[in-house]
N, C-alpha and C positions, 0 to 999 in steps of 0.2 A: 451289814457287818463285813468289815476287812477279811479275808483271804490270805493267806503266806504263798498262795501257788495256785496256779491255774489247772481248773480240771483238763483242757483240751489242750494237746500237744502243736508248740510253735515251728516253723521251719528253719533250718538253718543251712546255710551252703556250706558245703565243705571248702578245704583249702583251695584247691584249683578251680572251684568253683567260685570261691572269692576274685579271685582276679580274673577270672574271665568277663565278674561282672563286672570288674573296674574298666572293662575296655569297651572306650568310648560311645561307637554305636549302640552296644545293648546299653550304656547305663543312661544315655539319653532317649532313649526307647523306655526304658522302665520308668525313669522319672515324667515324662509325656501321659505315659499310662496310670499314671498315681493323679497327675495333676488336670484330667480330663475328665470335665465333669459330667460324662458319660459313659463312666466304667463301669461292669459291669459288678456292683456289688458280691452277688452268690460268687462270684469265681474266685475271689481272694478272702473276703474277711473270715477270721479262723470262727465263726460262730455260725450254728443253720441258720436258715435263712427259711422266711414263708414258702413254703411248698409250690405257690403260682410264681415266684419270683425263678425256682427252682425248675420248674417245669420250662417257663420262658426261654432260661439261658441253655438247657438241655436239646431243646428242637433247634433252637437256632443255631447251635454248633451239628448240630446231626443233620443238617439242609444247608451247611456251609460246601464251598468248593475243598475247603480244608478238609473236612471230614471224608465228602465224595472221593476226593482223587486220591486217598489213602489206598495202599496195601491192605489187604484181609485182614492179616496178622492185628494190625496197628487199629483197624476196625474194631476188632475183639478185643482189644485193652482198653478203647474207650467204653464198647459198654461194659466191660469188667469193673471198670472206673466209678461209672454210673451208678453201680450194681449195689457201693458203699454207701450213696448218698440216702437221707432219710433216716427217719427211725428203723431199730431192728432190734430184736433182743439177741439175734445170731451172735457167735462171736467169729468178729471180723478176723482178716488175716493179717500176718506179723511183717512189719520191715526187716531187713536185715542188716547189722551196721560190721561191718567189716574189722579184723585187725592184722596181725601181722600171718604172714603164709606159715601154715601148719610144718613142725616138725617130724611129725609119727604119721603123716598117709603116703601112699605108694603117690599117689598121682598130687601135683602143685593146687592146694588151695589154700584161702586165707580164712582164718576163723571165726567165727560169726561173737563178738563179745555185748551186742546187745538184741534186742528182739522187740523195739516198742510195737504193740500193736497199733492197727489202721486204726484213724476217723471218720465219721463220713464226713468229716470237711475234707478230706483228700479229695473225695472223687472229680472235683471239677479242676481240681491242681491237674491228677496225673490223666485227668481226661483231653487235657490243651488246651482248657475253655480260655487260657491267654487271647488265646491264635483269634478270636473274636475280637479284642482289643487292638493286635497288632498288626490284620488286617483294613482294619479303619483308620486307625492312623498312619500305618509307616505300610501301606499296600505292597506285595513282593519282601518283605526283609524275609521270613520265614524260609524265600528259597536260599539262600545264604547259610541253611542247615552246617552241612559239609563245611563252610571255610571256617568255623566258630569250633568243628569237631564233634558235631552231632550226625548219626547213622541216620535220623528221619527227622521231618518239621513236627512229629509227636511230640521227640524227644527235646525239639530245641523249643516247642511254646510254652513243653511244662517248664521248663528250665526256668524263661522268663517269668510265668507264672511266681516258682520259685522265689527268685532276683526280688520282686514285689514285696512278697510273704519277709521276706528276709530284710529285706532294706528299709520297708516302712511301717512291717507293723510288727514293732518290737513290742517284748510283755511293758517295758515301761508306759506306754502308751493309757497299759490297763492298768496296770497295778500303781506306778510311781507320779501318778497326775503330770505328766509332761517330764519326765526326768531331765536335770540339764545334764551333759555328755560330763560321764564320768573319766575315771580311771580306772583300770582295770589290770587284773594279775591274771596269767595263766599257767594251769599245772596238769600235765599227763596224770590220769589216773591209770590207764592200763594202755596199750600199743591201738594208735589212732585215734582214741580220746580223750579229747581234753577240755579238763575244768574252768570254766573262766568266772570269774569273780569280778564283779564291778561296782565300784563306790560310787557315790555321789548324791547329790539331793536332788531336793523336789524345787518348783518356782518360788517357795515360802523360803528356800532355804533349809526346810528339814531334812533330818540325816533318810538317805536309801541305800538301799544294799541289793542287789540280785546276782544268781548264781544260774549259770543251766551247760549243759555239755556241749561239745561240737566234733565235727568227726572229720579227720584228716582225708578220707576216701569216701567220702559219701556214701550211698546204702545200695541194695537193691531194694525194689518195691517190693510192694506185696503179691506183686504179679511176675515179682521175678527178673525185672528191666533193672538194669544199672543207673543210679541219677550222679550226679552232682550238689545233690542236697539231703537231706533226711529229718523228720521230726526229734525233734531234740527232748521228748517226755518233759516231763515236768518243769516249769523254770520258779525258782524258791525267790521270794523277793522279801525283804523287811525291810522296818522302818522305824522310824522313833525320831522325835520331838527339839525340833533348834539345837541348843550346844552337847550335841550328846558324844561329838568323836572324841572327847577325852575320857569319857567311860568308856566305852568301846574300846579304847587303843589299852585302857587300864587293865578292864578282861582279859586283854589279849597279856600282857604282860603278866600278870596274874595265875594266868593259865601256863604260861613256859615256867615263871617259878614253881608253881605246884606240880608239874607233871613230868616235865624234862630231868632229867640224868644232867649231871655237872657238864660233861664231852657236850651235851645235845645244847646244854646252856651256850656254850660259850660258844657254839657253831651259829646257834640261833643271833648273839648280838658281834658276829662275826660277818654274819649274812645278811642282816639286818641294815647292818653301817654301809655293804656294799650299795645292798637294792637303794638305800634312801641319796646316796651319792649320785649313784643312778640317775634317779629321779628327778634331785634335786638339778642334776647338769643339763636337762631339757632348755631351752629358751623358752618363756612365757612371755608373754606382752605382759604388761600391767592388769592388773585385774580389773575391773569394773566392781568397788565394791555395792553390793546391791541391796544390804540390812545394816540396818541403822545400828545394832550389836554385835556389829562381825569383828571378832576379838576381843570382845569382852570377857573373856575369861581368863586373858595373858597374864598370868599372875607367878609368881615364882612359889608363891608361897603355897597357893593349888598344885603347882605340879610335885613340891616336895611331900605335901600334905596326901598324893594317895599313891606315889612312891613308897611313900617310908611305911604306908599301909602293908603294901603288898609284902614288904622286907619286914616287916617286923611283928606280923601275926604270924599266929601259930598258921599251920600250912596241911596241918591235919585234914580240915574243910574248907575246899573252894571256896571266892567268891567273897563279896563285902560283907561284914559284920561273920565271916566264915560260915556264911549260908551255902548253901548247895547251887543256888540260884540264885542269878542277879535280874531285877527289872529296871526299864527305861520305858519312859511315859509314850504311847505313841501318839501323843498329841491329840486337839478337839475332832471328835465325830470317829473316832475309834474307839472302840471295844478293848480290842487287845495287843497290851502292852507287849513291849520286845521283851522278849526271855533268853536269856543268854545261860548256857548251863556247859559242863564236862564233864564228858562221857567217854572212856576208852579211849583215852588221849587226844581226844579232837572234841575243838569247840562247835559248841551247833548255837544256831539265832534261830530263833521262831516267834512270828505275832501269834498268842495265845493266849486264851481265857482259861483254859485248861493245861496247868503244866505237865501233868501228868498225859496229856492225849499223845497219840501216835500219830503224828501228823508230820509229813517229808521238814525238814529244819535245812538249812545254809548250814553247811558247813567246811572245817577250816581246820587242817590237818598242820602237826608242829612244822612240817616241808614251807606249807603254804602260808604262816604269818610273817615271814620277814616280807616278801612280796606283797602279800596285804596290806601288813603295815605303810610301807613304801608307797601304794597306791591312794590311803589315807590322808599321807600328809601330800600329796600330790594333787589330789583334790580340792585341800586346803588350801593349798598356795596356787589355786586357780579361782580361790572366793568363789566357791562353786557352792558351800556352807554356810555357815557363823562363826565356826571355827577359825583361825588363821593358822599357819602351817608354823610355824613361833611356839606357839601355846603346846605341840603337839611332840616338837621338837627340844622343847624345855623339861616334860615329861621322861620322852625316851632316857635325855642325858642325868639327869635328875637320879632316877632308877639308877644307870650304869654307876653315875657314882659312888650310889651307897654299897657297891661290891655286892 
């Protein structure tokens, strides 16, 4: 059965932590170590790993020259490190994700706005089991600590370590069967994190969506050390079945008619027209179209037909046929349908068999659909779908018409 979100928390690097890894040496160092086909499994994929495989990678970082010519300190965080891996029923210790420096303490700190707890897929992150990897390939880079802006080679193998986790194994890998590179909006939810939202489909062409945070200052560990990366908790992903972004784009329209104030209306296809402007003015190459019905749904008389929907039922109850909830097929070999529903002003998506379950949902606050939307038809006009960015486009204007 399908999943909306993964139990085990992904990595993500923060901002400066993004472009440190864009520079050159480490990103062809990471890519080297992704593409060598004796990397060391236990130390990067976000799942445990068999306990001899575990035991393996753990002696032979603790009989490395890496590990030996450490400082004490740095000795003691690796087996702190260690200490996570394996089953336990204990409850592990908490990251800490930073935000803006407090106003009300005597002394300059910054405030803690989230607290994911540890995994034990950390341990071999923040223990440097990289540094195995990147002594056998690239021998000496590691002394290079300092000119990169790292205080030890602890600091700089988890990093790489990191760089990996983050560059290669996105949740699409798991959740979206190969996602092709979407589009994507992002929006601050509070000071240093922020929401990013990404469109796009799968290799069939069916609709995907995933959601998960990221943090402009990266975190402290759970041992207290500063990173440049942090576990990002949950990452929410849905899905649903070949031409479905013109319901989706319909919801979302739907949803600012029934819930927005007149002011918020008109901001909404105020912001809306800029973001798609936006959008629209990127240079694309020509698309490669890749399904045999990609725009088959161009139809004038579709996009008037669930325009005039939205405009001209009653508004009392959300949603098609003013149901409370709208579904779309998640296509063969799933269980459960996308659920699209509104709740306290923000849309939420969830694959569900149970509408009623309490399960984390995608969600899409009134700020965050002109962006969305924008990222939508962005996708489109990159044949990334079945959709064509026409059909979606015909919709928007369609709507604005009928006032």
């Amino acid at each position: 059965m399908y999943h909306n979100c993964m139990s085990e928390h992904n990595i993500v690097l923060s901002l400066a932590g993004e472009q440190l890894a864009q520079e050159r040496p480490i990103a062809k160092l990471v890519a080297k170590i992704w593409n060598d086909e004796e990397y060391y499994p236990a130390a990067y994929l976000r799942e445990r790993q068999p306990e001899s495989e575990s035991e393996t990678v753990t002696n032979e970082l603790l009989a490395s020259s890496f590990f030996t010519n450490m400082n004490p300190i740095d000795q003691s965080l690796v087996h702190k490190a260690f200490g996570l891996i394996g089953d336990t029923d204990e409850v592990l210790p908490s990251w800490a994700i930073e935000g803006d420096y407090s106003a009300d303490t005597l002394f300059k700190s910054k405030d803690i706005v989230r607290r994911p707890l540890a995994d034990p897929a950390d341990g071999f992150l923040l223990a440097g089991a990289a540094a195995l990897d990147v002594e056998r390939i690239k021998p000496g880079f590691l002394d290079r600590a300092t000119e990169f802006g790292f205080r030890t080679k602890l600091e700089f193998a988890m990093f790489i370590g990191a760089s990996v986790l983050a560059s290669k194994l996105r949740p699409f890998n798991y959740l979206t069967d190969a996602m092709i590179d979407g589009s994507s909006v992002r929006s601050e939810q509070t000071a240093g994190v922020t929401r990013v939202t990404t469109v796009g489909a799968d290799l069939h062409g069916d609709f995907r969506l995933e959601q998960h945070e990221e943090y402009d200052d990266g975190a402290l560990s759970p041992f207290g050390t500063p990173t440049k990366f942090a576990p990002t908790g949950h990452i929410i992903a849905a899905r649903a079945y070949h031409h479905t972004e013109m319901e989706v784009l319909q919801t979302c329209l739907e949803h600012v008619h029934d819930v927005a104030t007149p002011d918020e209306k008109q901001a909404f296809i105020t912001q809306t027209s800029e973001a798609l402007q936006s959008a629209l003015s990127i240079e694309r190459t020509i698309p490669v179209i890749r399904y045999g019905d990609f725009g088959a749904i161009n139809a004038a008389s579709y996009s008037l037909e669930l325009a005039a929907y939205i405009k001209l039922h009653d508004s009392a109850e959300p949603f098609w046929g003013r149901k409370q909830r709208a579904y779309l097929p998640s296509g063969p070999g799933y269980d459960a349908d996308l659920c699209i529903y509104s709740s306290e002003g923000v849309l939420h998506l969830i694959n569900t068999e149970d509408p009623l379950a309490e399960a984390p949902t995608l969600q899409l606050s009134l700020r965050e659909l002109p962006g969305f939307i924008a990222a939508l038809v962005d996708q489109a006009n990159q044949a990334n779908g079945r959709t064509d960015a026409a059909s979606l486009l015909g919709l928007i204007s369609t709507y604005q018409a009928l006032g």
